[in-house]
N, C-alpha and C positions, 0 to 999 in steps of 0.2 A: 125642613130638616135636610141636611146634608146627607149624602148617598152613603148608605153604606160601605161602599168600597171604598169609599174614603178612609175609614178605618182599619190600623194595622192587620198583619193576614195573622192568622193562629191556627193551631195545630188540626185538622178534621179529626173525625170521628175516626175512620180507619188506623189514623198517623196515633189515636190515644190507644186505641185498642192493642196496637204493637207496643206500644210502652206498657203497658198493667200486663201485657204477656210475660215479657222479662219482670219486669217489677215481681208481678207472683213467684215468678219462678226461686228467685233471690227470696224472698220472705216463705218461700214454704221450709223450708232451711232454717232460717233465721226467726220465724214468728214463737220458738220455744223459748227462746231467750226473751224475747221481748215480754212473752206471755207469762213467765213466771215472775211470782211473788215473792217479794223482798225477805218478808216473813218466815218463808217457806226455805231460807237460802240454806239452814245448815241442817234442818229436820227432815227434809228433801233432799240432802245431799247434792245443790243445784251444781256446784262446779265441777264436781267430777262426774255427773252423770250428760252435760250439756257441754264443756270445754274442755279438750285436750291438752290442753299448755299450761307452762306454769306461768301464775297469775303474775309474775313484776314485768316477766318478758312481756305478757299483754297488757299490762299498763302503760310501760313505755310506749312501745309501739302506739296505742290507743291516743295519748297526749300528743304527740307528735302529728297523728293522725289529724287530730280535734283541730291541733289550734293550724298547719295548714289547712286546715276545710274553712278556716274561720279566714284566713288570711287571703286566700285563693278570691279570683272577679273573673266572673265571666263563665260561659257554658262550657262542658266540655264536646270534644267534636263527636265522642266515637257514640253509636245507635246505640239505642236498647238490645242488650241481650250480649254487648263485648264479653262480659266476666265470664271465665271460666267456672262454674258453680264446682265443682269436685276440689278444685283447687281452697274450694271456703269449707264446707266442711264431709267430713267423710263419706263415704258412700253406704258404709257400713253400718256403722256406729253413731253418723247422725252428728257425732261431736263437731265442732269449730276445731280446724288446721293448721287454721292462717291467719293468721290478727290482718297480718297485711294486707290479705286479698279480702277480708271481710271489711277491712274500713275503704277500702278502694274502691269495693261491689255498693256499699253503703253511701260514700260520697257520692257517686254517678245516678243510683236514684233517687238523688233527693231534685226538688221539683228545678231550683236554679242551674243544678247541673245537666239535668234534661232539657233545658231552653223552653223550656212549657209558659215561660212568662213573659207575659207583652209588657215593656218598658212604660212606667210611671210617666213620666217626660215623655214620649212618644205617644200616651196613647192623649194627654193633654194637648200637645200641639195638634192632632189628627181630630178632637172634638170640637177645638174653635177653628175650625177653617170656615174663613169667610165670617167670624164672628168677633166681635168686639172682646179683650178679655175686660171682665168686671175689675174696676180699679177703688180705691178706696182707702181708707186707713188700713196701717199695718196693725191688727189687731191681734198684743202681746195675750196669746188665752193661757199662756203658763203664766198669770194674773190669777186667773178663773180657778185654775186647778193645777195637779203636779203637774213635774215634767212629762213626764210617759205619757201622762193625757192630752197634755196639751199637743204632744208632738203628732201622736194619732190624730186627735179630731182637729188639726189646720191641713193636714195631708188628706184626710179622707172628705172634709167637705169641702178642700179645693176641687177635689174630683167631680165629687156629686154636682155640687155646683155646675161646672163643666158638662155634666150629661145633660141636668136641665138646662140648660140656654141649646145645647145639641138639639134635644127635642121640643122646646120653647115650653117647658112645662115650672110652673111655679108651686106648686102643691108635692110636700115629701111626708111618708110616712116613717118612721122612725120605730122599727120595731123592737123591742127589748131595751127598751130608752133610758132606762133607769132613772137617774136623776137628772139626763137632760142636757148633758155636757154636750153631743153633737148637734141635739135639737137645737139647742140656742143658740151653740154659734151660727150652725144655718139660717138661723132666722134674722140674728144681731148682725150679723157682718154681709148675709149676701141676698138678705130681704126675702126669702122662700117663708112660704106658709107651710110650718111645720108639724104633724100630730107628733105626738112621740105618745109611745103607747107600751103601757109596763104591765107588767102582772102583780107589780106591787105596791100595793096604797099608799107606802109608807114612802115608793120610791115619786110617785106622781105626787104625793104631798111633797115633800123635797125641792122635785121641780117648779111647785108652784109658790114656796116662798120663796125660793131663788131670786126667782123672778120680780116678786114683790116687792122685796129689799131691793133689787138693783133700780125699779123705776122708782124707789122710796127716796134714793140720793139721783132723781133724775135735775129735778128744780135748781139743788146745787149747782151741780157742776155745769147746767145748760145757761144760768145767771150767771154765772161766773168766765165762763168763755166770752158769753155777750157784753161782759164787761169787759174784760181783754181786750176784746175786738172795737168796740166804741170809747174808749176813752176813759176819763175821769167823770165825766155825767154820771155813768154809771156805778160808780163807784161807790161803797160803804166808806166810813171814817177808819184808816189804816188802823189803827189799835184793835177796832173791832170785827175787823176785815179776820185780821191774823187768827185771834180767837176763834173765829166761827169757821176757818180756814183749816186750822188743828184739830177742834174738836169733830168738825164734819167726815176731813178724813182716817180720824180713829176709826169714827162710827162705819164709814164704808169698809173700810178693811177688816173691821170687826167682823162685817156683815158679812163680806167674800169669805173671811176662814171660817165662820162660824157653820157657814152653807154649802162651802162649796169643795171640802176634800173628798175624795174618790179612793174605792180602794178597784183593780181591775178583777172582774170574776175568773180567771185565773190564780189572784194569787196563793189561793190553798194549796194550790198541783205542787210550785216549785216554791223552795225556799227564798228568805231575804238575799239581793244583795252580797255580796261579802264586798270587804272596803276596795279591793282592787277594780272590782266591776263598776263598781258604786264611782268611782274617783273614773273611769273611763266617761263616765256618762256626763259627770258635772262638768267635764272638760270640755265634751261634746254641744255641752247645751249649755257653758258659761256664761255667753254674751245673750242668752235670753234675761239671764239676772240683773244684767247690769245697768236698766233702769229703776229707777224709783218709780215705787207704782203713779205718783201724780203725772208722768211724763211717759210713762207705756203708752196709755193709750186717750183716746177722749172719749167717752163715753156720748157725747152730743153726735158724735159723727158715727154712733154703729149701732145707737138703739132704736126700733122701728118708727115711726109715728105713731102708733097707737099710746106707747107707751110714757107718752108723755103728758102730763100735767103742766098745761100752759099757764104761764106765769103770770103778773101784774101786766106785764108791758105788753101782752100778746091781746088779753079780752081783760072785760071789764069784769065786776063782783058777780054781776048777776050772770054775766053770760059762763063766767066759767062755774056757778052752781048749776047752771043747765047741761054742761059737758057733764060734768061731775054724774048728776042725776040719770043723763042719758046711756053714759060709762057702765054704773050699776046694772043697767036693764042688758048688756049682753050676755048672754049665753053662749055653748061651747064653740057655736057659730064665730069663726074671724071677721071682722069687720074689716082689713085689713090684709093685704096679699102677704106681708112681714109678718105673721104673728104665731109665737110659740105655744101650741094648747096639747099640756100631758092631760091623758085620759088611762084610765086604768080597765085594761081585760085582759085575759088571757086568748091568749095566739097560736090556734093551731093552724095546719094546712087547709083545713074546711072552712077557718073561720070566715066571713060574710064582712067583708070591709064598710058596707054598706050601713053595716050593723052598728056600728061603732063609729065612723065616720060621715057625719050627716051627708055633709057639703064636698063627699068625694068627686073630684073629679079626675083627668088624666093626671099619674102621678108618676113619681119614685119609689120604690121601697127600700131601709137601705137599713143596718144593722151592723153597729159597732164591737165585737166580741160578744154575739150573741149566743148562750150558753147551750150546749147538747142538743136535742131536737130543735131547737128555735132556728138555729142556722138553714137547717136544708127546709123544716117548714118556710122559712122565708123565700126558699126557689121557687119552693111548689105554688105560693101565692102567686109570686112571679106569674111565671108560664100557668098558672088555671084563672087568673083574671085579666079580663079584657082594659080594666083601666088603666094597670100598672102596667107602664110601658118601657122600664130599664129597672134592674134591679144592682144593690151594690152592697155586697156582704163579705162582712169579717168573723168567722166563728172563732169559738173557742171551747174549752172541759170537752174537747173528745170522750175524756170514759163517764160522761152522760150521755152521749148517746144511747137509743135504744137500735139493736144488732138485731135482725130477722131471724137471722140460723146459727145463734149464742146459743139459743137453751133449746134442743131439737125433744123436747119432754113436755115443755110449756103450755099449761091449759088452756092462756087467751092467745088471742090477735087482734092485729092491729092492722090497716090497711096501710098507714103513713109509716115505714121504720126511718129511721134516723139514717142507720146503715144497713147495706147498702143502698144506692136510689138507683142508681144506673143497670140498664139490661146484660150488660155482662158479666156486671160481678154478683147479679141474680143469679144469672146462670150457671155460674161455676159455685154458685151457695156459698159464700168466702164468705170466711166470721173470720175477726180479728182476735175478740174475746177485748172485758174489760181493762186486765191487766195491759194488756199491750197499748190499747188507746191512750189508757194511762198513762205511759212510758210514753207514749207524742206528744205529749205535752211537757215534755223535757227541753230544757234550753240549751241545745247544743254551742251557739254562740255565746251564750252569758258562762257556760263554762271556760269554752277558750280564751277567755280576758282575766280569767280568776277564780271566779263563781266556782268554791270546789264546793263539790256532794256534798250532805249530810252525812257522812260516813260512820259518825260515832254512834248517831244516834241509831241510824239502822243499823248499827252492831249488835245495839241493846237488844233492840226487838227480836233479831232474829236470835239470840243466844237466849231472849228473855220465853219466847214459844218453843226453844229444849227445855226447859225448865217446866214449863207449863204438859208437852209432851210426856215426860217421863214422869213425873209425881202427881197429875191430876187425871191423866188417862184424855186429857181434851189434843185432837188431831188434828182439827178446825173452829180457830175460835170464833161466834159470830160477835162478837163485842171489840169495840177498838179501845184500845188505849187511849190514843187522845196522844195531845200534846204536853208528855208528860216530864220530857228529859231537859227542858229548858227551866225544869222547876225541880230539878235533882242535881246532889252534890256528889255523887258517884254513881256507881252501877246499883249497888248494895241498895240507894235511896232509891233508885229507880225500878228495882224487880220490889220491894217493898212496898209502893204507892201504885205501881201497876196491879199488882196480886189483888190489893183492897180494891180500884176500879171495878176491878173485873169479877171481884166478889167471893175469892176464890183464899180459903183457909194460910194464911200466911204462916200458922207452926207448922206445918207440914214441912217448911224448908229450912233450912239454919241458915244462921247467914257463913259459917266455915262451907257449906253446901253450896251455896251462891255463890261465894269470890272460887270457889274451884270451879263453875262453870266458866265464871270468866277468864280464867288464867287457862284454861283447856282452849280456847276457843281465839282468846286472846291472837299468838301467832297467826290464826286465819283472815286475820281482819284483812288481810290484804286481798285473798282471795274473792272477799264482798266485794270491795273495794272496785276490784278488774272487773266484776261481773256488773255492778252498777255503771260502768264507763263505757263496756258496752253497748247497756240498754243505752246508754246517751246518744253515742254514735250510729243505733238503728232508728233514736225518733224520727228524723228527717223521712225516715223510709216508710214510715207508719201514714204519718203527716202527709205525702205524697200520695198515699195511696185513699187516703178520704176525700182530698184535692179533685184529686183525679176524679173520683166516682162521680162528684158534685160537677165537675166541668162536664162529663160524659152525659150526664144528664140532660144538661142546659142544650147540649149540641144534638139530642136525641126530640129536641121541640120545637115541631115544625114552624111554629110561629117564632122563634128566634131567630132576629139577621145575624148576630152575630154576639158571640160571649167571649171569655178570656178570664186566666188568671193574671193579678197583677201585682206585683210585691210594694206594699204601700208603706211598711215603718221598716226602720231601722230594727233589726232584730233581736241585737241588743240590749235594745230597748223594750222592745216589742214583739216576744218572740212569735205569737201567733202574728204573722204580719201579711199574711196573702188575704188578696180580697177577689171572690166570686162578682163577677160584673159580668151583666148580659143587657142587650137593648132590643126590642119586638122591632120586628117590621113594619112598616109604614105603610098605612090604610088608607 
């Protein structure tokens, strides 16, 4: 393995501790905004007890803000702690001042503008020194699944990849694997023996038809190249060639959609899409399209050995009933250093790798938007097991996290929280609260290209809980609505089918009763509106500072040479797109 210091330099522990000091400082100010509930907006009275300004002036300013933060490359120069904090919001009164200096205070801590990220492209050249890069087909995986997937897992198992040949390690654990979209490309394109390990039976079954179906059209299209390749010897009678040529590849492309769409575990948090984001991204990823799938990719050139059923021209009848026969007899056991095996358990920080993976040896651990506690349990696996020797991780659903010092009443404990992990933000007992986490999971990029709020519908809800407020006597409702406005023709349908969800006496309200909340409240929509744009413009701050705790951590274990944050998707696209990477010292 190449030396450590071969590896780009990154921030110490001192140099993070000075960043979360200003960072706090900026969000002790700002975490009321973040923290409150949409719901809450007008029976709370949030904007006039939180923001001083009137809402269009903070609108403007706030868009302006957005889409330069969007447009802006590169770090900026000035340290933690430049902002004036009095100048954001008052001293007195606690309100917001300054739209300007708050999105100004907000851009500078978010992680890219603190320089906290070691370069994608730098830190790839810095792990093959002195190493051959893997070459091979250009394998099209937006074939396999969407865009957004596809773009993640060629970016993130280029990486991985990259760390294993660093540490000469061929065995990856794949935590929170789902149905297998990174396990297989690891395995199909860059030959690693992969577990990929879910908590969901239904997502490990998934996995493993996947897979079935694709070595089911292996015989085709490995005949068919061979035929290519030698001649007319090998050839069927063209008429029948065609037919079996058509119907073959229905059935494979049946197979691939039938098996293989993904939705990402984010996308509850933020809405679809709108057409301008949407049309950014087809632009961006056009020329993925613009093969026909018989000429994307070969399949002969990127599925492992195992998975192949050798043909006539390879062995004879009997020997390949004896492959056949021999095939049946393995078990979860790889025969094979390329081979993809989903197993299903649940993953805590305790769990026993050993337990679940027979033929563990030195590995990876690595996790593609793995949901709430799974993330930072995947560090702590890291740094408390001696075999995993790099680990590479993408989280995601911040408000699953489980918080230490959220609920200071709470009858149990837990020894692993979710948040914080790091000694400092233990120490200062920093709770975000779930609202706020919530609100990091905001796409401040996917708005600046178009992606506007939900604004109507959070109108509804928040004028629909005055309603609920003043005629039911309920202050906190523990029942959600649901997704109910996408299935209503006004407001009037919408306080109607809500009431019935929620179980609650519908003559109690008239509907002359209802359209006067809405025209009461109606004019304020704006004031929602400025206060949701906000929260947008603090995610990054939120975001940062879970980052953070997660990188502090990594660099608080003495058995790590070295860790780093790395911005691996397009955000865009992608907006959870930082990945936790750390590599152990060399024994």
């Amino acid at each position: 393995m190449a030396a450590p210091r071969s590896l780009p330099g990154t921030p110490d522990l001192p140099t993070l501790h000075a960043t979360l000091q200003g960072l706090l400082r900026f969000l002790r100010g700002a975490l009321p905004i973040s923290g409150a509930h949409t719901v809450d907006f007008y029976t709370a009275s949030l904007w006039q007890e939180l923001v001083g300004l009137p809402p269009d002036g903070v609108l403007a300013a706030l868009r302006e803000a957005a889409a330069a933060a969007a447009a802006a490359a590169g770090p900026r120069e000035e340290g933690p702690g430049f902002i004036d904090l009095p100048q954001v919001f008052c001293e007195t009164s606690q309100k917001l001042m300054s739209t300007e200096a708050f999105a100004l205070a907000a851009k500078h801590y978010s992680v890219q503008s603190l320089g906290l990220c070691t370069p994608f492209e730098q830190l790839l050249t810095a792990l093959r020194v002195n190493k051959e890069q893997r070459t091979g087909e250009n394998v099209k995986a937006i074939k396999f699944m969407n865009t957004k997937k596809s773009h993640e897992v060629q970016a993130m198992s280029e990486l991985i990849c990259s760390i294993a040949d660093y540490y000469g390690l061929k065995q990856i654990i794949d935590v929170g694997s789902g149905k297998g979209y990174l396990s297989s490309f690891l395995s199909l394109k860059y030959g690693l023996n992969v577990y990929g390990i879910d908590s969901s039976n239904t997502n490990t079954h998934g996995a493993k038809e996947r897979n079935r179906k694709l070595k089911k059209h292996w015989n085709l299209y490995r005949a068919q190249t061979r035929g290519d390749a030698h001649g007319p010897a090998l050839k069927m009678p063209e008429e029948k060639k065609v037919q079996k040529e058509v119907k073959c590849k229905g059935d494979f492309e049946s197979a691939l959609k039938n098996t293989l769409v993904t939705q990402d575990l984010s996308a509850d948090v933020l809405p679809e899409f709108s057409k301008s984001a949407g049309s950014v991204i087809r632009k961006r990823q056009g020329n993925l399209h613009a093969q026909p799938l018989e000429t994307a990719f070969s399949l002969v050139d990127i599925l492992p050995t195992e998975a192949i059923e050798p043909t006539s021209s390879q062995v004879h009848n009997t020997e390949m009933s004896e492959v056949r026969t021999r095939r049946r007899k393995v078990t979860s056991k790889p025969s094979d250093s390329s081979i993809y095996s989903p197993l299903t358990s649940f993953i805590t920080a305790d769990s026993e790798l050993h337990d679940i993976v027979k033929d563990l040896e030195d590995c990876l651990v690595v996790g593609l938007h793995t949901c709430g506690d799974l993330a930072p349990n995947t560090l702590r696996i890291f740094a408390s097991k001696s075999e995993v020797k790099g680990v590479c991780s993408v989280g995601c659903c911040y408000h699953l996290l489980s918080e230490e010092f959220e609920d200071q009443h709470k009858e149990y404990a837990q020894e692993n929280w979710g948040f914080p992990m790091c000694r400092y933000l233990k120490e200062e007992r920093w709770c975000c609260g779930r609202n706020a986490r919530m609100s990091a999971c905001l796409a401040l990029e996917r708005v600046a290209v178009g992606q506007g709020l939900p604004t109507e519908s959070l109108f509804y809800r928040a004028v629909l809980q005055n309603i609920i407020k003043d005629y039911y006597g309920i202050t906190k409702c523990d029942r959600h609505v649901g997704k109910i406005y996408s299935k209503c023709s006004s407001f009037l349908d919408y306080v109607r089918m809500s009431l019935k969800k929620l179980g609650l006496d519908e003559s109690k309200v008239s509907e002359e009763i209802i359209m006067d909340y809405y025209e009461k409240y109606k004019p304020r929509m704006n004031e929602l509106e400025a206060f949701n744009m906000l929260k947008v413009v603090l995610a990054p701050c939120i975001e940062t500072l879970i980052l953070l705790d997660r990188l502090c951590y990594l660099k608080e274990q003495e058995d790590v040479a070295w860790s780093a944050l790395v911005k691996l998707f397009d955000p865009v696209q992608s907006p959870r797109c930082y990945a936790l990477v750390a590599l152990k010292k060399q024994r």
